[in-house]
C-alpha positions in Angstrom: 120.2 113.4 117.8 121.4 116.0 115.3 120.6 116.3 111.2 124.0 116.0 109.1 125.9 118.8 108.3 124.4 121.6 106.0 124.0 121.1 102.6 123.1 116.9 103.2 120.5 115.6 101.3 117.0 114.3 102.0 116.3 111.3 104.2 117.4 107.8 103.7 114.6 105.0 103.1 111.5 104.5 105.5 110.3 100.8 106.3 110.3 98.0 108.1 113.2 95.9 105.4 113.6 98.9 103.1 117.6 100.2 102.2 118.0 102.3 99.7 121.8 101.6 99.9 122.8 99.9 96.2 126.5 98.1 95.6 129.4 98.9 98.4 127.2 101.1 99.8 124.6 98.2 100.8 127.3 95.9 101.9 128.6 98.6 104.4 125.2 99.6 106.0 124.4 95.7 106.1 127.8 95.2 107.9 126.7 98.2 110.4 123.3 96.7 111.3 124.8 93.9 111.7 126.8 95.0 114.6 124.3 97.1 115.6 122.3 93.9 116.5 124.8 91.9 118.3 127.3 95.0 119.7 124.8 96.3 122.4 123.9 92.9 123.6 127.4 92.0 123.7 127.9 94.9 126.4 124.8 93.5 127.9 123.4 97.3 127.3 119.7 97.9 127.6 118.4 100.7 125.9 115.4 102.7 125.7 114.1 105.5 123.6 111.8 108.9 124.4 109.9 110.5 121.6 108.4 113.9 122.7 105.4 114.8 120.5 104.1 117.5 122.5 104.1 120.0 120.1 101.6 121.9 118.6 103.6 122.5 115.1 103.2 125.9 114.7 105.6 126.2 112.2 103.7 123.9 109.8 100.9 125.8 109.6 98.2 123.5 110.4 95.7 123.2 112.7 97.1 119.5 113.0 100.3 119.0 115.0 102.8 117.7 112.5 103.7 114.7 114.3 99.6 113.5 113.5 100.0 114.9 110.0 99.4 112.1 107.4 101.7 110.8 104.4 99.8 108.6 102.7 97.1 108.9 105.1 99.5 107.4 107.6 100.1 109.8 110.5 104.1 110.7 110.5 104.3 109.6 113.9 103.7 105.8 113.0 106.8 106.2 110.6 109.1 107.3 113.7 107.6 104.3 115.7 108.5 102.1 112.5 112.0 103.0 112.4 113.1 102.4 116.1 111.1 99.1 115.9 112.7 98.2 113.4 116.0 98.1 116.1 115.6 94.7 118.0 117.8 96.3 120.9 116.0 98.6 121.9 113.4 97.6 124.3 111.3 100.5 125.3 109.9 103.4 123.4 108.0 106.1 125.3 106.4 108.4 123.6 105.7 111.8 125.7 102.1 113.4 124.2 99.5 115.8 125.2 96.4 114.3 127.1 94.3 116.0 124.4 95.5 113.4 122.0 96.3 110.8 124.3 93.5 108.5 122.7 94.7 109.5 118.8 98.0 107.7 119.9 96.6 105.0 121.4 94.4 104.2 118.3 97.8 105.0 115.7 99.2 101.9 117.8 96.6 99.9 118.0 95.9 100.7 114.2 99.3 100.0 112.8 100.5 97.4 115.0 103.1 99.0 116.9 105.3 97.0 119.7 107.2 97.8 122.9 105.4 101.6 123.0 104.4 103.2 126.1 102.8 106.5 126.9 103.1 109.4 129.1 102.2 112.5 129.4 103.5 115.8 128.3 104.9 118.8 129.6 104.1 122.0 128.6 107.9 122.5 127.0 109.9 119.8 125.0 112.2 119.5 127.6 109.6 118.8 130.6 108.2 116.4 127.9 111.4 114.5 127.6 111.5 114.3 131.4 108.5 112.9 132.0 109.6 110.2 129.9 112.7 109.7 131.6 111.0 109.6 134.4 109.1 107.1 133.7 111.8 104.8 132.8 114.0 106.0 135.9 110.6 104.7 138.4 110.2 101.3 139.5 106.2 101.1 139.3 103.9 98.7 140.4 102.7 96.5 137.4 105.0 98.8 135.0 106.5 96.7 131.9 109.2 99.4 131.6 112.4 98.6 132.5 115.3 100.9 133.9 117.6 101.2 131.0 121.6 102.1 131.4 121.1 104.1 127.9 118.1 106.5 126.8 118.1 107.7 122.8 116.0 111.1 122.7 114.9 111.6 119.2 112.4 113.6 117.5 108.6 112.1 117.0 109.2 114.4 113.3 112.1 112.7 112.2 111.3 109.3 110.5 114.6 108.5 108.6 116.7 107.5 110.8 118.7 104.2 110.5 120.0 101.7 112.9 123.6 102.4 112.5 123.1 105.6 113.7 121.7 104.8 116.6 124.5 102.1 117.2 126.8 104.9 117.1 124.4 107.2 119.8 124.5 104.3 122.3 128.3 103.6 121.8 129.4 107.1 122.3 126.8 107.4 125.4 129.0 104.7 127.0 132.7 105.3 125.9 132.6 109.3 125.4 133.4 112.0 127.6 132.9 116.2 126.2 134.7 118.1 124.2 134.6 121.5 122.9 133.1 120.9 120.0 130.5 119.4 121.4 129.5 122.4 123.3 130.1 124.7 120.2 127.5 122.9 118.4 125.9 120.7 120.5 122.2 121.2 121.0 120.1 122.5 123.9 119.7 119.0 125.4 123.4 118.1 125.0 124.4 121.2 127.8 121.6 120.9 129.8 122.4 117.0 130.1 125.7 118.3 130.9 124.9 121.1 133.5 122.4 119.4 135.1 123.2 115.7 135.3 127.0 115.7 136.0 127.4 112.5 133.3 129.5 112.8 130.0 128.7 113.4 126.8 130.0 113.3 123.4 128.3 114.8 119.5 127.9 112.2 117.4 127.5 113.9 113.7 124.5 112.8 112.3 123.7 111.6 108.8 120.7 112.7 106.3 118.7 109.8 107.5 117.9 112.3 110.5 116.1 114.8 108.0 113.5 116.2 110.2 109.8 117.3 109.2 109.1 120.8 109.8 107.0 122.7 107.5 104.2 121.2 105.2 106.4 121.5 102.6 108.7 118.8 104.0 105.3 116.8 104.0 105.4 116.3 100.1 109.1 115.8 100.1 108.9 113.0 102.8 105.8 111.6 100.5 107.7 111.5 97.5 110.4 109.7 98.8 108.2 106.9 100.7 106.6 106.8 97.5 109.7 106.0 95.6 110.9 103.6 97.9 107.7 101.7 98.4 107.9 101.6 94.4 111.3 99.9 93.6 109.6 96.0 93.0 106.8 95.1 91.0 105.6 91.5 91.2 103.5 90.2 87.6 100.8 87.6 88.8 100.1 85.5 86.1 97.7 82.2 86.1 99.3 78.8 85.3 98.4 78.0 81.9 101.1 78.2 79.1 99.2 80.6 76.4 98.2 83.1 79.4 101.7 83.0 80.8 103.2 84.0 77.5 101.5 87.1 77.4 102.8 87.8 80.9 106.3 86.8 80.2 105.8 89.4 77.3 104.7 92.4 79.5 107.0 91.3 82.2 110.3 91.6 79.4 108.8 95.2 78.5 108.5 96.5 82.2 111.9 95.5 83.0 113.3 97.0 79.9 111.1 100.2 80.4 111.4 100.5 84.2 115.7 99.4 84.4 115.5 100.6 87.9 112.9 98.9 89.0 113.0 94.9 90.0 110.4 93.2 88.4 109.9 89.6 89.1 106.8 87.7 88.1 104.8 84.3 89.7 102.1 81.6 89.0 98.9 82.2 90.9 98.5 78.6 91.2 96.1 77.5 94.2 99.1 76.9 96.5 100.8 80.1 96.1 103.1 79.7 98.2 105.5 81.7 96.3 104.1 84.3 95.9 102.7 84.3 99.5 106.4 84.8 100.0 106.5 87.7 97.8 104.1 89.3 99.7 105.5 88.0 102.8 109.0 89.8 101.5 107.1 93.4 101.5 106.0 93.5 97.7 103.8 96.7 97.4 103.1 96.7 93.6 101.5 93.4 91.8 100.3 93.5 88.0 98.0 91.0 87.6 97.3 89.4 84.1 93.9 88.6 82.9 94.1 87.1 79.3 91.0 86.5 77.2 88.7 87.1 80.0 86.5 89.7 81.2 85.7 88.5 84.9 88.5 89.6 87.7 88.5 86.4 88.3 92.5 86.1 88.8 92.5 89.6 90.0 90.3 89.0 93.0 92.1 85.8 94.3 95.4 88.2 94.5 93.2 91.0 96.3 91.9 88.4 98.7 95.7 87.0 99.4 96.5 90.4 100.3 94.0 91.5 102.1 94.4 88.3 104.2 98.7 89.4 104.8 97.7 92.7 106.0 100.8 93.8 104.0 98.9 97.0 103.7 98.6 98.1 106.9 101.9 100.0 106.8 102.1 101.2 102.9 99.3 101.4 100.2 99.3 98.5 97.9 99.3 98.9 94.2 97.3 96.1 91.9 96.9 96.8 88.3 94.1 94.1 87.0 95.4 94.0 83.1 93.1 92.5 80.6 94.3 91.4 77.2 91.0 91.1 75.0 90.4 89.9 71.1 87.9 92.7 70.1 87.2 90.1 67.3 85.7 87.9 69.0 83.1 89.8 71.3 81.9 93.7 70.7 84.1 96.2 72.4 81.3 97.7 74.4 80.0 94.5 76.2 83.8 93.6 77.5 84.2 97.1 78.6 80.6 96.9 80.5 81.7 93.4 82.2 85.1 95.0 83.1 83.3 98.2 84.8 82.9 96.6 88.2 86.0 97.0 88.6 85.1 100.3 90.2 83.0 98.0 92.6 85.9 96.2 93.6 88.3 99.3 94.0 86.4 100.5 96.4 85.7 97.5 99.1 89.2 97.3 98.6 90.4 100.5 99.3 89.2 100.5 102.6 92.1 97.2 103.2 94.4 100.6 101.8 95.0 98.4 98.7 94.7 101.1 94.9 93.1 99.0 92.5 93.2 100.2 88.6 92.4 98.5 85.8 94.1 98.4 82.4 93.0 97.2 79.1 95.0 96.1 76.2 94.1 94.6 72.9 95.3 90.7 71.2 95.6 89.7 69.4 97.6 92.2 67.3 100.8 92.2 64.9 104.1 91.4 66.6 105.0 95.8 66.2 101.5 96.9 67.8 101.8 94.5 70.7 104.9 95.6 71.6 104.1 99.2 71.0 100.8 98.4 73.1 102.9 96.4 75.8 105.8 99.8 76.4 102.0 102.2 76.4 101.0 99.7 79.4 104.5 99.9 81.1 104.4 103.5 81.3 101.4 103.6 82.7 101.6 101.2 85.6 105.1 103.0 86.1 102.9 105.9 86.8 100.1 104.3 88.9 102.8 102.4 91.0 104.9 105.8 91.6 102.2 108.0 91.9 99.7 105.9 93.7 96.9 108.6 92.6 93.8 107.5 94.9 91.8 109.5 92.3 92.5 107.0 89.6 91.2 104.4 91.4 88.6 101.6 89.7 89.3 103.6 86.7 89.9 101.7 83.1 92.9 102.6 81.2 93.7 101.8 77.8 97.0 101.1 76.4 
């Protein structure tokens, strides 16, 4: 599978329910996944997929091969894997690696939870690689779960992006297509040797950005950013049930969404049920705002931390929690609050190791309508940051708005 045409932009969105598609644009890619889900199975098509990750990455410039090279301390690999799980129709993915890392793939999968993944072994070239995949598929073994499938997608281990209608389109044209010219103008490598060597047809499907490929470490950080700003577009403010603490929540929740317009925020109850919000969570909500008003404790704070550490929501994608605290200074000396809300560095770290980013932040009220809401847009900003960012370093820290 080929890259759009020069001059495309950066890859479409990563994740397992994740479209970056907004308006007509949405409504068409919904439409194509759609028929993506019930076209193949209406030709009764079975179809498999071969990832070679072979290589040593030379071009990156690491003593890592890129396809093991972490975003967000998740190897790139398991973000490939993601994407063609995400496709229900395809039943098999084999991944071709070296037996040097044989076991680092086998713990990625067992780590993140991947389905329907087999393994084999590489060859010393891409193409060799790909074969032994193929042939692995093509063989009826004994106790083998593979099946032989009419239609095998080859796609790059480096290229995360890509999207279930473009894979639709792959399988369609693998059955209905024969070659043309143009496809041997610009065809790749595999496409010609597919047609030299295995007499079947063959036709170019033009590919989209979504097939943006990895290929030096500076495409690491691009490929970071954008997970980072897709993983960032929903912030859920937890608030507890009672009507004076829920103001103050409905308050900062009005302020995020006019500060952050492009961001959805949406706010719950953590009543003991929670069933809502277990839905949240359940609906891929990375970033959660919990409110804390005239308390010290993380009392609220650690119920939410325990309901997500219970989802495993954050097995895939780092989970954002900002613990705010709105605190009368009146009442109580500044320094013993700030002392009792100091373990939150205690906390962030248990937690991190569940790959949920705990911060706290700390705002006074009391105040004057004007401060409030100047102290309110100070806090939006920064959990805008913290959520977008999702600076490890910050971490158990206490901010002040």
């Amino acid at each position: 599978m080929e890259p759009g045409p020069p001059g495309s932009s950066g890859p479409a969105e990563p994740g397992p329910c994740l479209s970056g598609q907004r308006g007509a644009d949405h409504a068409a890619s919904a439409s194509l996944q759609s028929a993506a889900r019930t076209e193949p199975g209406r030709h009764s098509l079975a179809v498999a997929a071969v990832l070679p990750a072979g290589g040593c990455g030379e071009r990156m410039g690491v003593p890592t091969p890129k396809q093991f090279c972490p975003i967000l301390e998740r190897p790139l690999i398991s973000y490939t894997l993601q994407a063609l799980e995400r496709v229900c129709w395809i039943k098999d993915i084999v991944v071709a690696v070296t037996g040097e890392n044989m076991e680092v793939m086998k713990s990625i999968i067992q780590k993140y939870q991947h389905e329907r993944i087999s393994l084999v072994e590489a060859g010393v070239t891409r193409h060799r690689s790909i074969f032994s995949g193929l042939k692995a598929l093509a063989e009826d073994q004994l106790n083998s779960k593979l099946s032989k499938p009419e239609v095998v997608i080859i796609h790059d281990a480096v290229r995360p992006f890509v999207e279930e209608d473009v894979l639709l389109k792959v399988v369609t044209a693998a059955k209905e297509h024969g070659c043309t010219d143009y496809d041997l103008e610009f065809g790749t490598e595999c496409l010609q040797l597919a047609l030299k060597y295995c007499r079947t047809k063959a036709k170019l499907v033009e590919g989209s950005p979504d097939l943006w490929k990895v290929t030096y470490k500076r495409d690491l950080y691009a490929a970071e950013s954008i997970i980072k700003e897709i993983i960032s577009q929903e912030i859920c403010v937890v608030m507890d049930s009672k009507e004076d603490n829920k103001h103050v929540g409905h308050l900062l929740e009005e302020v995020l969404k006019s500060e952050l317009n492009h961001v959805k925020v949406t706010s719950e109850a953590l009543c003991h049920a929670g069933r809502h919000l277990q839905q949240i969570i359940l609906d891929q909500c990375y970033n959660f705002v919990c409110v804390n008003v005239m308390t010290s404790d993380f009392q609220e704070t650690q119920k939410l931390l325990s309901m997500l550490e219970e989802s495993n929501l954050s097995i895939l994608y780092p989970v954002v929690v900002v613990s705010v605290h709105f605190l009368d200074f009146k009442l109580v000396p500044p320094s013993q609050k700030i002392e009792n809300l100091m373990h939150i560095k205690e906390f962030s770290k248990k937690v991190k190791e569940r790959n949920i980013l705990l911060y706290g932040l700390l705002i006074s009220y009391p105040q004057d309508e004007q401060k409030l809401q100047e102290s309110l847009r100070q806090g939006a900003i920064i959990i805008a940051s913290l959520v977008k960012e999702r600076n490890s370093g910050l971490i158990g820290q206490l901010l002040i708005a």
